[in-house]
C-alpha positions as CSV (number, residue, x, y, z in Angstrom):
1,X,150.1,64.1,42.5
2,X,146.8,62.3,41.9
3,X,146.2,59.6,39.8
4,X,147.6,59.7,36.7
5,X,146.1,57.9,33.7
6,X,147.4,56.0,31.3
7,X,146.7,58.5,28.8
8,X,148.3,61.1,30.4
9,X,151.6,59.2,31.0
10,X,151.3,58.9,27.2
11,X,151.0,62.1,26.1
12,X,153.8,63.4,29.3
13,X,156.2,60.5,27.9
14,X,156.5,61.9,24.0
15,X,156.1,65.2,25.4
16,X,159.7,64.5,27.6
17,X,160.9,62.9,24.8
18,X,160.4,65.9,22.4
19,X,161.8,68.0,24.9
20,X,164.7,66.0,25.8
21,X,166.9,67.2,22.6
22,X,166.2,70.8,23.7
23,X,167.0,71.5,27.2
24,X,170.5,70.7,28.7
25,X,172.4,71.4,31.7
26,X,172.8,74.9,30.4
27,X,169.2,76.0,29.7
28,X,168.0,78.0,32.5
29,X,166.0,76.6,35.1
30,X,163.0,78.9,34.4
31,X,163.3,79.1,30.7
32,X,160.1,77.6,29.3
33,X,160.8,74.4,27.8
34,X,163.0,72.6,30.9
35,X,160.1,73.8,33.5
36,X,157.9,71.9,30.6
37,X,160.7,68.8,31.0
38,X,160.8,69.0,34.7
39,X,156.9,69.0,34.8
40,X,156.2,66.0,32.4
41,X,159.1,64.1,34.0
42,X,157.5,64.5,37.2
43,X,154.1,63.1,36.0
44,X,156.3,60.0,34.2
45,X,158.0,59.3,37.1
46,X,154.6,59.3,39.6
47,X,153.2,56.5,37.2
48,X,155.9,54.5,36.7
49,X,156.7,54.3,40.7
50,X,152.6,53.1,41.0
51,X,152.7,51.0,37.4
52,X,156.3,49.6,37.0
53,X,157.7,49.4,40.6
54,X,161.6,48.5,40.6
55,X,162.3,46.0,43.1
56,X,165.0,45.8,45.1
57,X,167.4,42.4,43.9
58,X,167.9,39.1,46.0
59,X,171.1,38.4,47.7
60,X,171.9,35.6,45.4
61,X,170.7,38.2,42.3
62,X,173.6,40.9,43.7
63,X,176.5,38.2,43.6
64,X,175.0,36.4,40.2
65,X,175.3,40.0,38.8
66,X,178.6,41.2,40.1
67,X,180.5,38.1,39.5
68,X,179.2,38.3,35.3
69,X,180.1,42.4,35.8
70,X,183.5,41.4,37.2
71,X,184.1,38.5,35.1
72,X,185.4,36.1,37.9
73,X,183.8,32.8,38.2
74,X,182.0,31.5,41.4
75,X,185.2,29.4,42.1
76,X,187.7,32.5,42.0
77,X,185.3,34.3,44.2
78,X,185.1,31.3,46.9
79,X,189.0,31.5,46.9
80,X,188.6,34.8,47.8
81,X,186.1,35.0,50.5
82,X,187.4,31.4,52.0
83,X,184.4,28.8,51.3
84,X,183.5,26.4,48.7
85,X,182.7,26.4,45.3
86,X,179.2,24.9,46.0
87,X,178.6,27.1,48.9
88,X,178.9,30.2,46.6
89,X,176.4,28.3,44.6
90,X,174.3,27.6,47.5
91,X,173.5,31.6,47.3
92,X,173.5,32.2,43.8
93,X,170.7,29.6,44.0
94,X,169.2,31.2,47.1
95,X,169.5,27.8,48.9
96,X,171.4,29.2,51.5
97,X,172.4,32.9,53.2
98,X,175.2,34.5,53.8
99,X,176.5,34.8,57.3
100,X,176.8,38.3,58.1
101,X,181.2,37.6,57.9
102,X,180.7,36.3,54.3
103,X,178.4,38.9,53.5
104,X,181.3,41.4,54.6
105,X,183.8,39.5,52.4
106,X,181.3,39.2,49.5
107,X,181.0,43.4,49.4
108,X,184.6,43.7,49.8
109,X,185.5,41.3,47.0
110,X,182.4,42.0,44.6
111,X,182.1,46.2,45.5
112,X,178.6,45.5,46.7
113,X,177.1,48.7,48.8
114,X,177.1,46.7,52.2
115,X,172.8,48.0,52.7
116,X,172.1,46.4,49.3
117,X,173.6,43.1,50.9
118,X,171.5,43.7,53.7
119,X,168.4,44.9,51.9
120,X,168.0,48.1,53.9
């Protein structure tokens, strides 16, 4: 798509939003109003990707995250993956890394996908 305008994502944004209500997963695909949805989302989603770019988390942000979704404290998970207290907070602080064997035992304690670890 070319560049999309402010005022465009504007009006496509209340348009999806009007639309939303309307069209589920058992409209039709070609019915009018959900090739309307599918169109507008299409131009939302072009400028948000240029204007509001999601970037991918640190290493420290993924454990910081999954240890408050888990509920276990940075202690509980150093028991776990066999290190220290402060060396869990050495990465949650992004002072330090994660060898490539903690990293392993930091996805298999916290169910992180192993490529977000690795940032691929």
């Amino acid at each position: 798509m070319d560049t999309i305008t402010k005022e465009q994502y504007e009006f496509a944004l209340e348009k999806v939003e009007e639309l939303l209500p309307l069209v589920d997963d058992s409209t039709p695909a070609n019915d009018k109003k959900a090739l309307e949805l599918s169109l507008m989302s299409e131009i939302v989603i072009a400028y948000e990707t240029v204007h509001f770019p999601i970037r991918q988390p640190t290493v420290a942000e993924l454990i910081e995250l999954s240890l408050e979704e888990k509920g276990i404290t940075q202690k509980e998970l150093a028991g776990n993956i066999g290190v220290s207290a402060s060396r869990v907070n050495d990465y949650i602080a992004g002072r330090s890394e994660p060898t490539l064997k903690i990293a392993r035992l930091l996805c298999m304690a916290l169910n992180i996908p192993p490529a977000d670890m690795l940032r691929v």
